[in-house]
PyMOL Python script that loads the backbone (N, CA, C, O; Angstrom):
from pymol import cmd

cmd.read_pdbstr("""\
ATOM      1  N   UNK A   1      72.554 110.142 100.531  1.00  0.00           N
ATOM      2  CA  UNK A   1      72.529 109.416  99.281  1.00  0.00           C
ATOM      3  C   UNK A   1      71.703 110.168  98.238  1.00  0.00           C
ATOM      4  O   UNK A   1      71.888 110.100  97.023  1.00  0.00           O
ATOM      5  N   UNK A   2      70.559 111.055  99.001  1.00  0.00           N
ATOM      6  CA  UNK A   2      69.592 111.592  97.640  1.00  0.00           C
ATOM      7  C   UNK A   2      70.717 112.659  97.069  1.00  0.00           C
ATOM      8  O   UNK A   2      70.860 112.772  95.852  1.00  0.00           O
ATOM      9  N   UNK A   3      71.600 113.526  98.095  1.00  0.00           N
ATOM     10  CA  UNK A   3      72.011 114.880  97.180  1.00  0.00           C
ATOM     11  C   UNK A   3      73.017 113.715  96.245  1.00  0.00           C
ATOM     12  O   UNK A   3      73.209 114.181  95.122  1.00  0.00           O
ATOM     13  N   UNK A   4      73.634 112.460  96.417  1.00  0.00           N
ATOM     14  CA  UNK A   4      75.077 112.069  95.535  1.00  0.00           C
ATOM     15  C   UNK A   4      73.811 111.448  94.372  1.00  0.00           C
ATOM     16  O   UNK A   4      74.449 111.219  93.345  1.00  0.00           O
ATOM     17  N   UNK A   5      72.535 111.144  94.156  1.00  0.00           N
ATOM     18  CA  UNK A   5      71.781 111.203  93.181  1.00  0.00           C
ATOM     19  C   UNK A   5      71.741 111.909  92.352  1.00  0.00           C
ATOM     20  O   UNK A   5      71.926 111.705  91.152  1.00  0.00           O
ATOM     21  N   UNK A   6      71.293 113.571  93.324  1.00  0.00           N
ATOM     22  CA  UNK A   6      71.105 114.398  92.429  1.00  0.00           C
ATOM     23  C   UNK A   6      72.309 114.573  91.864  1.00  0.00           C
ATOM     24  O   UNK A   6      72.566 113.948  90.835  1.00  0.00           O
ATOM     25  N   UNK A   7      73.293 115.483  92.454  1.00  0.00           N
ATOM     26  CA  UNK A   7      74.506 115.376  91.747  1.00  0.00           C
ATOM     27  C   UNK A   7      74.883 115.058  90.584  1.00  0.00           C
ATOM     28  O   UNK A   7      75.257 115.778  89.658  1.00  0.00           O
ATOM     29  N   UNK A   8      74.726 113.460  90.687  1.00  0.00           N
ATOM     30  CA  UNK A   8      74.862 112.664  89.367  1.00  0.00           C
ATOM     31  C   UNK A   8      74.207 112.950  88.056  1.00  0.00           C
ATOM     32  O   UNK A   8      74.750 112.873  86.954  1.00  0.00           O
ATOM     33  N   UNK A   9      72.479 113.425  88.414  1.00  0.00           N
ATOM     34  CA  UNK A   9      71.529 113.300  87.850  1.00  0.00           C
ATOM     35  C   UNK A   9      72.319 114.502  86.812  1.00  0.00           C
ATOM     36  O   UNK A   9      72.494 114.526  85.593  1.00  0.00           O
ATOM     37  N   UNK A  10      72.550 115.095  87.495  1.00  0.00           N
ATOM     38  CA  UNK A  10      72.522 116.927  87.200  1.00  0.00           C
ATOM     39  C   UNK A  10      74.175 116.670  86.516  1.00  0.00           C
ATOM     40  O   UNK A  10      74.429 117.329  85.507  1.00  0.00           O
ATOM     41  N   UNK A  11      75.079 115.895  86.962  1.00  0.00           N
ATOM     42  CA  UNK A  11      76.111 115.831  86.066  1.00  0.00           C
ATOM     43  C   UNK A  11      76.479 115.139  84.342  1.00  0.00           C
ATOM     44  O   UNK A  11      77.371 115.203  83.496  1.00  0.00           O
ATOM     45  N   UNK A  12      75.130 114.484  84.551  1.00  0.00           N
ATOM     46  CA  UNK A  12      75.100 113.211  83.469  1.00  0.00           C
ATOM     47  C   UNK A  12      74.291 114.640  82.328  1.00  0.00           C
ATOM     48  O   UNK A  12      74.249 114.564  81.100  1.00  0.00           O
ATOM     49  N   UNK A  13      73.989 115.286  82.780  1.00  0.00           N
ATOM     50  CA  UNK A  13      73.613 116.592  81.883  1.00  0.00           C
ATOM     51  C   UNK A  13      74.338 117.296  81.014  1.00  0.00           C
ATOM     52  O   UNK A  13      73.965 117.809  79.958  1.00  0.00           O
ATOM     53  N   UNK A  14      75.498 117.295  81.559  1.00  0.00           N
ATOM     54  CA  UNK A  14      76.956 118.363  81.342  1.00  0.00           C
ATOM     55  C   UNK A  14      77.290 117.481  79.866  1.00  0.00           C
ATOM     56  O   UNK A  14      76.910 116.335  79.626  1.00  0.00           O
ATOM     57  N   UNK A  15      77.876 118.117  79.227  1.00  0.00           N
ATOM     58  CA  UNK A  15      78.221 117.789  78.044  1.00  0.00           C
ATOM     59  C   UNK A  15      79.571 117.140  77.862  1.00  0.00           C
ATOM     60  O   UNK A  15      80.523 117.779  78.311  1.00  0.00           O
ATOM     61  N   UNK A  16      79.873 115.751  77.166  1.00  0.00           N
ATOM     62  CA  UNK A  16      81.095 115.033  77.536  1.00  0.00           C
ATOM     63  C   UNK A  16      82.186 115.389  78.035  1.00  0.00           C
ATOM     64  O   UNK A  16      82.656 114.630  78.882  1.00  0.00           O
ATOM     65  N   UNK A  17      82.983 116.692  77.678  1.00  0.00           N
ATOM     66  CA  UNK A  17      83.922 117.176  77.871  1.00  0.00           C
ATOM     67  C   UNK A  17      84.104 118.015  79.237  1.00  0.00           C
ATOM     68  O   UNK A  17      85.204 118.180  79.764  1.00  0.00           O
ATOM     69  N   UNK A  18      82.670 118.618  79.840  1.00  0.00           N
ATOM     70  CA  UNK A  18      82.439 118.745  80.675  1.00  0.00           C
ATOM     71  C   UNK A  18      82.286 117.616  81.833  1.00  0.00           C
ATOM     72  O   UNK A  18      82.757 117.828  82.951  1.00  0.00           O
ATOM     73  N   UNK A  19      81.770 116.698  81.597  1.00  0.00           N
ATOM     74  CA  UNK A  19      81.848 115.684  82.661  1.00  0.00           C
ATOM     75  C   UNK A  19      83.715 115.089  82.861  1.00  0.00           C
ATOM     76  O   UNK A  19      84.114 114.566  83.901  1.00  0.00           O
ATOM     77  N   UNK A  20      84.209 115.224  82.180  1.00  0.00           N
ATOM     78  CA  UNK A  20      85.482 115.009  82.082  1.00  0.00           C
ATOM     79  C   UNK A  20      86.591 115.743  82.599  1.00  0.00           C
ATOM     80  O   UNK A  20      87.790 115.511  82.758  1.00  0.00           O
ATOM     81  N   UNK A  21      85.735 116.809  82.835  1.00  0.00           N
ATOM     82  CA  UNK A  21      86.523 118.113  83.298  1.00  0.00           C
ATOM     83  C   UNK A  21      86.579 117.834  85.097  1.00  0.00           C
ATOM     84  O   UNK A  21      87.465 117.768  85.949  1.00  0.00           O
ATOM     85  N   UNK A  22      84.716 117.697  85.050  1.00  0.00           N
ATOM     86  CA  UNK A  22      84.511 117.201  86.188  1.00  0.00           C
ATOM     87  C   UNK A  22      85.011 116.271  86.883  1.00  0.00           C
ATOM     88  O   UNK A  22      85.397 116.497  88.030  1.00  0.00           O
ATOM     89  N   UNK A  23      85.086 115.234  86.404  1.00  0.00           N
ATOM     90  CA  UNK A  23      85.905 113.779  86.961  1.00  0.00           C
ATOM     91  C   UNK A  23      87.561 114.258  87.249  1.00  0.00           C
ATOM     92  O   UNK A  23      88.119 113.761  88.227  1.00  0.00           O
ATOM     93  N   UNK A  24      88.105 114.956  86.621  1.00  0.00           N
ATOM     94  CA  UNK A  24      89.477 114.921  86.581  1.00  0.00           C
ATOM     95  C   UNK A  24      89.902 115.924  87.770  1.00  0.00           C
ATOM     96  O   UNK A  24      90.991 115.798  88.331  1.00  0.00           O
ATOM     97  N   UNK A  25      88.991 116.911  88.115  1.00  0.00           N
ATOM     98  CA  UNK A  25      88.780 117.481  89.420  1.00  0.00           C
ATOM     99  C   UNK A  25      88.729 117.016  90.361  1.00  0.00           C
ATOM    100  O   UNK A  25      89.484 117.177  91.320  1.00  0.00           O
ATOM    101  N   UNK A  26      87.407 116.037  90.225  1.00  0.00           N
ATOM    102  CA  UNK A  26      87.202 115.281  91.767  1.00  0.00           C
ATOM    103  C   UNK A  26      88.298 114.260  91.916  1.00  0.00           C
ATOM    104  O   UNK A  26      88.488 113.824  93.051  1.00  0.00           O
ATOM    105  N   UNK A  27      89.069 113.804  90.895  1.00  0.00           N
ATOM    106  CA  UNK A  27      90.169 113.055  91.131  1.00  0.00           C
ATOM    107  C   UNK A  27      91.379 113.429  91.569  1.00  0.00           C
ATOM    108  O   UNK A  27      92.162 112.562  91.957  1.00  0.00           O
ATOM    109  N   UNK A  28      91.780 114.970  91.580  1.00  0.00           N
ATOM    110  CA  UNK A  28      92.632 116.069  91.605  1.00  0.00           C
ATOM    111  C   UNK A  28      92.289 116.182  93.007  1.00  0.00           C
ATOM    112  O   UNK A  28      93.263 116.181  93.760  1.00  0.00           O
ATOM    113  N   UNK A  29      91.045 116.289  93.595  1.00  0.00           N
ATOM    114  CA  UNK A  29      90.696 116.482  94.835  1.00  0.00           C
ATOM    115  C   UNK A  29      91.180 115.664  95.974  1.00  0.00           C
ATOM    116  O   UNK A  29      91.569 116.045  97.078  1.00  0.00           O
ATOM    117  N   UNK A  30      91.055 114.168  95.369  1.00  0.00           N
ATOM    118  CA  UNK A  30      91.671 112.831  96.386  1.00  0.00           C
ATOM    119  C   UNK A  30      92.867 112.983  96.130  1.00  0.00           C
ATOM    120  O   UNK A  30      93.417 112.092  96.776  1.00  0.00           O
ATOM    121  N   UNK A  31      93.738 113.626  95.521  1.00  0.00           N
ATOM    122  CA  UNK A  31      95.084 113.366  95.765  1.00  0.00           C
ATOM    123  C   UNK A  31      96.090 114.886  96.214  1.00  0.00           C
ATOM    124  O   UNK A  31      97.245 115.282  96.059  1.00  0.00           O
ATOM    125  N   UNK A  32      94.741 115.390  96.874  1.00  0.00           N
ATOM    126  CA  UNK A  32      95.486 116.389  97.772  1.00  0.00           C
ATOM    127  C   UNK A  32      95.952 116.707  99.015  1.00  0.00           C
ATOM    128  O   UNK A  32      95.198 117.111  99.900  1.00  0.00           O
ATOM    129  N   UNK A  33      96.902 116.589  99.133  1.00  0.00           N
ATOM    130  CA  UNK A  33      97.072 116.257 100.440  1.00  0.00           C
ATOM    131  C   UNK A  33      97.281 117.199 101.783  1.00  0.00           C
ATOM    132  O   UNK A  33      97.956 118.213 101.606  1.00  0.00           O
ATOM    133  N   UNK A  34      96.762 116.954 103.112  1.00  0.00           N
ATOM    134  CA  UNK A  34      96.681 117.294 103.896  1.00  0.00           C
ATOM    135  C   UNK A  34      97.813 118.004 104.624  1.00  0.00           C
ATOM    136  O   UNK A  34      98.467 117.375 105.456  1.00  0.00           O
ATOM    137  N   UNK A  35      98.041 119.082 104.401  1.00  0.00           N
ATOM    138  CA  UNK A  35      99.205 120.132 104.529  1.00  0.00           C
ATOM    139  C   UNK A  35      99.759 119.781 106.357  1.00  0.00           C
ATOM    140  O   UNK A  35     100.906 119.885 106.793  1.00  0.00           O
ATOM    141  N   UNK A  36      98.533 119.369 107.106  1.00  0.00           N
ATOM    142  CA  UNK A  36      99.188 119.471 108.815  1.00  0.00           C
ATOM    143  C   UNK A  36      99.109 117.957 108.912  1.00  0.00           C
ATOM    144  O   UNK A  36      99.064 117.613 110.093  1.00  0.00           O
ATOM    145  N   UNK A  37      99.077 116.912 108.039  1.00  0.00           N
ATOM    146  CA  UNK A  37      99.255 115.794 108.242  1.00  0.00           C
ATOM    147  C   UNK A  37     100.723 115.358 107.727  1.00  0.00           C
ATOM    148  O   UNK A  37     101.554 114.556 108.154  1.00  0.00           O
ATOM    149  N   UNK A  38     100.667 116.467 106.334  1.00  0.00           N
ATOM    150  CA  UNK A  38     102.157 116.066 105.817  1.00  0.00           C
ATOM    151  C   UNK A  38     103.181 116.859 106.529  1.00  0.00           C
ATOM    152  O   UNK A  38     104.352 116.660 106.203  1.00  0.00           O
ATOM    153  N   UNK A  39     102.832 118.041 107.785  1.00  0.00           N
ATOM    154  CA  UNK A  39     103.579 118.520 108.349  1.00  0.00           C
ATOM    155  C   UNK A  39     104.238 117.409 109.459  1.00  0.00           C
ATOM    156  O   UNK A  39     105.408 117.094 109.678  1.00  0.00           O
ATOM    157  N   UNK A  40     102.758 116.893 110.152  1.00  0.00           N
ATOM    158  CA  UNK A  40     103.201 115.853 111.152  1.00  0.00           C
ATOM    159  C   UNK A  40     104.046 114.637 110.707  1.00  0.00           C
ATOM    160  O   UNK A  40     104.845 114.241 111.556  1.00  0.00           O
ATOM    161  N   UNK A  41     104.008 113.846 109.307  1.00  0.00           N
ATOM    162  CA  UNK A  41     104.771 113.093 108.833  1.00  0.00           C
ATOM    163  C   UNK A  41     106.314 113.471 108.837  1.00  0.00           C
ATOM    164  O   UNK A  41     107.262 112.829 109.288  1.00  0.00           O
ATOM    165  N   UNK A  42     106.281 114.851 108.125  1.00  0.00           N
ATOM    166  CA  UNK A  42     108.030 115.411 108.485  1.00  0.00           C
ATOM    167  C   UNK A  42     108.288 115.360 109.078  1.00  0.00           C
ATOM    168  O   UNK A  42     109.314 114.692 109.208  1.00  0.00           O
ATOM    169  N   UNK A  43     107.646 116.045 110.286  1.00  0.00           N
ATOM    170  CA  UNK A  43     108.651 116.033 111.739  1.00  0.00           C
ATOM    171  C   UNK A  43     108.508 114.362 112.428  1.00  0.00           C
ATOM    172  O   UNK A  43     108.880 114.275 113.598  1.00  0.00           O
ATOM    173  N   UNK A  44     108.234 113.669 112.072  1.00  0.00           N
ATOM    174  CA  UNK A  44     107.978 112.199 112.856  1.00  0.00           C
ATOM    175  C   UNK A  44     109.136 111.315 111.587  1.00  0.00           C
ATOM    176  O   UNK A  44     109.468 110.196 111.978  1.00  0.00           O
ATOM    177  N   UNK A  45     109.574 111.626 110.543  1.00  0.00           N
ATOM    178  CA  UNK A  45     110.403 111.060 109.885  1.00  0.00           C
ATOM    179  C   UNK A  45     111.774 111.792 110.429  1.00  0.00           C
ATOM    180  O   UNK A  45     112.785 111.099 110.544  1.00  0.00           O
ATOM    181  N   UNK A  46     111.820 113.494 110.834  1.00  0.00           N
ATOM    182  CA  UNK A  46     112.978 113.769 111.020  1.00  0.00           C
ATOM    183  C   UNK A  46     113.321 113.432 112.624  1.00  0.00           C
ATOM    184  O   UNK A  46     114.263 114.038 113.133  1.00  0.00           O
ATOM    185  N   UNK A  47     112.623 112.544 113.358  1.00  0.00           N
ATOM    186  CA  UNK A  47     112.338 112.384 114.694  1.00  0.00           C
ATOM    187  C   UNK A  47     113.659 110.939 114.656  1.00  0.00           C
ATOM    188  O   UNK A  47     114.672 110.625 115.280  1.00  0.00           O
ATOM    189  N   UNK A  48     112.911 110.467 113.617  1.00  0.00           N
ATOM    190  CA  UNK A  48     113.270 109.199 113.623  1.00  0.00           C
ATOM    191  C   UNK A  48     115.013 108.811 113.289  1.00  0.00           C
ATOM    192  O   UNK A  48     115.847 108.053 113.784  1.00  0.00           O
ATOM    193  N   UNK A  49     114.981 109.702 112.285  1.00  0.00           N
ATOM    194  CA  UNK A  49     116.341 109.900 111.621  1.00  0.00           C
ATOM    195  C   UNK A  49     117.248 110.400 112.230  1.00  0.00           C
ATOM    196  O   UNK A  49     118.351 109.892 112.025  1.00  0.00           O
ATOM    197  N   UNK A  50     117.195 111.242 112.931  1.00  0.00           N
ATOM    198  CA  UNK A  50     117.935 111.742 114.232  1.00  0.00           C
ATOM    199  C   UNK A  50     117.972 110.756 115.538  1.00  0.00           C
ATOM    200  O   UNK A  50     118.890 110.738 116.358  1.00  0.00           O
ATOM    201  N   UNK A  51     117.056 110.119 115.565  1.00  0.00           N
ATOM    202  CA  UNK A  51     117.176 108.948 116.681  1.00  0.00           C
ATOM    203  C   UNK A  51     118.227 107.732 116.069  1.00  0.00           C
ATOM    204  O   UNK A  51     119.325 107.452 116.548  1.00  0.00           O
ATOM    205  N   UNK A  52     117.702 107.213 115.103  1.00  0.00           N
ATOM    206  CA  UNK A  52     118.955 106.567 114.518  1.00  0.00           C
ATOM    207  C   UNK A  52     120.693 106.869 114.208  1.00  0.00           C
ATOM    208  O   UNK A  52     121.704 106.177 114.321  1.00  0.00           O
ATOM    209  N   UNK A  53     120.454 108.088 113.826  1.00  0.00           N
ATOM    210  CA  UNK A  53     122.037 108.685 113.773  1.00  0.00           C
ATOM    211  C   UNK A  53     122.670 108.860 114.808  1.00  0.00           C
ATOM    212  O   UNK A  53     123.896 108.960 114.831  1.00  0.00           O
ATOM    213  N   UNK A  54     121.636 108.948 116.204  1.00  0.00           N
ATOM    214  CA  UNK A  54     122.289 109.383 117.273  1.00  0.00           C
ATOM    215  C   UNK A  54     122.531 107.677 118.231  1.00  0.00           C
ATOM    216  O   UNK A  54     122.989 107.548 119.366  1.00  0.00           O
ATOM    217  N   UNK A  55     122.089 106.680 117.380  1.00  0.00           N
ATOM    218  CA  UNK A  55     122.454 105.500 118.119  1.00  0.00           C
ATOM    219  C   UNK A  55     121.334 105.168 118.389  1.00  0.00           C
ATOM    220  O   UNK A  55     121.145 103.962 118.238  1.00  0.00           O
ATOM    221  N   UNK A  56     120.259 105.896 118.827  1.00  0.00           N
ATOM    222  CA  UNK A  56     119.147 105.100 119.601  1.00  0.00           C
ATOM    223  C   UNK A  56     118.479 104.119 119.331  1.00  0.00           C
ATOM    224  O   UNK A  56     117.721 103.525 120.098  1.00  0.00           O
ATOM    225  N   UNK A  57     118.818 103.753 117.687  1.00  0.00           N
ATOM    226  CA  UNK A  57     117.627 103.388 116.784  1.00  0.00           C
ATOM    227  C   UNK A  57     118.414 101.885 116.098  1.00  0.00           C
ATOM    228  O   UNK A  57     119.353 102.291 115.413  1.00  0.00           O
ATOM    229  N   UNK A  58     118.368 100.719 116.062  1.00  0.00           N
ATOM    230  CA  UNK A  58     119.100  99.709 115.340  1.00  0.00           C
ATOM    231  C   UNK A  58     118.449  99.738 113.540  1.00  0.00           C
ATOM    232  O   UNK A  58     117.274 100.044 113.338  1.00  0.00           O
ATOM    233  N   UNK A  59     119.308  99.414 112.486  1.00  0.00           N
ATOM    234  CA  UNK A  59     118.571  99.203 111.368  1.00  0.00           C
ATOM    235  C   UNK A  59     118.129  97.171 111.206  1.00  0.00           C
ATOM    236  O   UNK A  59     118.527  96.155 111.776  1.00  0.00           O
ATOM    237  N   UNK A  60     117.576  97.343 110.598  1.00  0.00           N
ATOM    238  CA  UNK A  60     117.535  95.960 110.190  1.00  0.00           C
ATOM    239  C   UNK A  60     117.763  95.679 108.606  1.00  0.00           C
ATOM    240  O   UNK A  60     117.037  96.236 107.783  1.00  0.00           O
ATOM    241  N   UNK A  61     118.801  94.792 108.210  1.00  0.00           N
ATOM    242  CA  UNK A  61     118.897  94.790 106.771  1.00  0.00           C
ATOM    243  C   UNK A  61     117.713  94.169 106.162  1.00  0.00           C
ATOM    244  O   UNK A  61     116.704  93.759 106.734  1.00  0.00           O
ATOM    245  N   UNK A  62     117.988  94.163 104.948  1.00  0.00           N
ATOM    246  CA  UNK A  62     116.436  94.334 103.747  1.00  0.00           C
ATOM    247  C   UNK A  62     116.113  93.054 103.914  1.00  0.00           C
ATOM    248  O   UNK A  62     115.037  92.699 104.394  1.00  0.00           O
ATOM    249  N   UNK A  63     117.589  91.784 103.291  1.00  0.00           N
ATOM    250  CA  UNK A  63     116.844  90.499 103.674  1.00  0.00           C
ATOM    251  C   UNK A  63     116.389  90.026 104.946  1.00  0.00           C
ATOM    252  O   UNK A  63     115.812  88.957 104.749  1.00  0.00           O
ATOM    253  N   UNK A  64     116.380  90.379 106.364  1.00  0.00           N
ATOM    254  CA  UNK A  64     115.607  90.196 107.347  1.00  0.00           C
ATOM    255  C   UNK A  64     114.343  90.398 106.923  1.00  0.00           C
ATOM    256  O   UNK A  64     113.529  89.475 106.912  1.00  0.00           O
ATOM    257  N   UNK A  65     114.061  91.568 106.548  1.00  0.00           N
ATOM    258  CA  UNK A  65     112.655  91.775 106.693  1.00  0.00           C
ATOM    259  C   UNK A  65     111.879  91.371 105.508  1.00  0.00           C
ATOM    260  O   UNK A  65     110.649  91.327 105.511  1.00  0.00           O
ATOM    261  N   UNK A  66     112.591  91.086 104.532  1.00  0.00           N
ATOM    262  CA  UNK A  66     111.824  90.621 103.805  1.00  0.00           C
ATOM    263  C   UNK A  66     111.762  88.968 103.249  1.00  0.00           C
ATOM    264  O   UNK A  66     110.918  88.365 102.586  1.00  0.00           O
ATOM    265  N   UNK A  67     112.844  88.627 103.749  1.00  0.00           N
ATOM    266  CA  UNK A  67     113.063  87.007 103.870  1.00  0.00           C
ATOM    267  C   UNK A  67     113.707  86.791 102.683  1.00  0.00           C
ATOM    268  O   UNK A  67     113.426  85.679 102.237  1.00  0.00           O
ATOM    269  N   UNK A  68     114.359  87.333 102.086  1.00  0.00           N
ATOM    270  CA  UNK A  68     115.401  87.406 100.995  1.00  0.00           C
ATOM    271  C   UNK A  68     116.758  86.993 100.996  1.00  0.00           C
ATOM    272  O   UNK A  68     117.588  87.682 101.588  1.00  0.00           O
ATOM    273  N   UNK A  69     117.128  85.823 100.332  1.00  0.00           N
ATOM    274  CA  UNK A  69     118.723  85.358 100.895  1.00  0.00           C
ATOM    275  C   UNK A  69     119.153  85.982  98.713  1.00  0.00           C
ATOM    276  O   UNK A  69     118.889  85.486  97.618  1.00  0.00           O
ATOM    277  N   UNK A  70     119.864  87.203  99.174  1.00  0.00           N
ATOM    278  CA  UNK A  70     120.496  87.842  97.944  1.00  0.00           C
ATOM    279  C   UNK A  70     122.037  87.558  97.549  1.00  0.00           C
ATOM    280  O   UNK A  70     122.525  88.085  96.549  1.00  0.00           O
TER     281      UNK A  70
END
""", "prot")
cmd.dss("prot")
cmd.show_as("cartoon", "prot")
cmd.util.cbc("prot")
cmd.orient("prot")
């Protein structure tokens, strides 16, 4: 908790446009995503999709699952 103090302390220094620069980074940062997680997602979506095409897999229509009489 003391270094996310300092941090702060030491960012609230930076000059508006600079702190802005900053923020839009660390926000750039959370929405990067994990290259061997989004690898494992592909192959577990193309797992799936191939299980279904090949029969293994039943669908369920939309209003089942969502309790929707359309």
């Amino acid at each position: 908790m003391e270094d996310r103090n300092n941090i702060l302390s030491r960012a609230l220094l930076l000059k508006p446009q600079e702190r802005f620069l900053l923020i839009d980074d660390l926000i750039q940062s959370l929405d990067e995503q994990d290259e061997k997680l989004k690898s494992l997602w592909i192959e577990e979506a193309e797992k799936r999709l191939k299980a279904h095409r090949e029969g293994k897999t039943k669908g369920i229509e939309y209003e089942e699952v969502f309790g929707e009489n359309t």
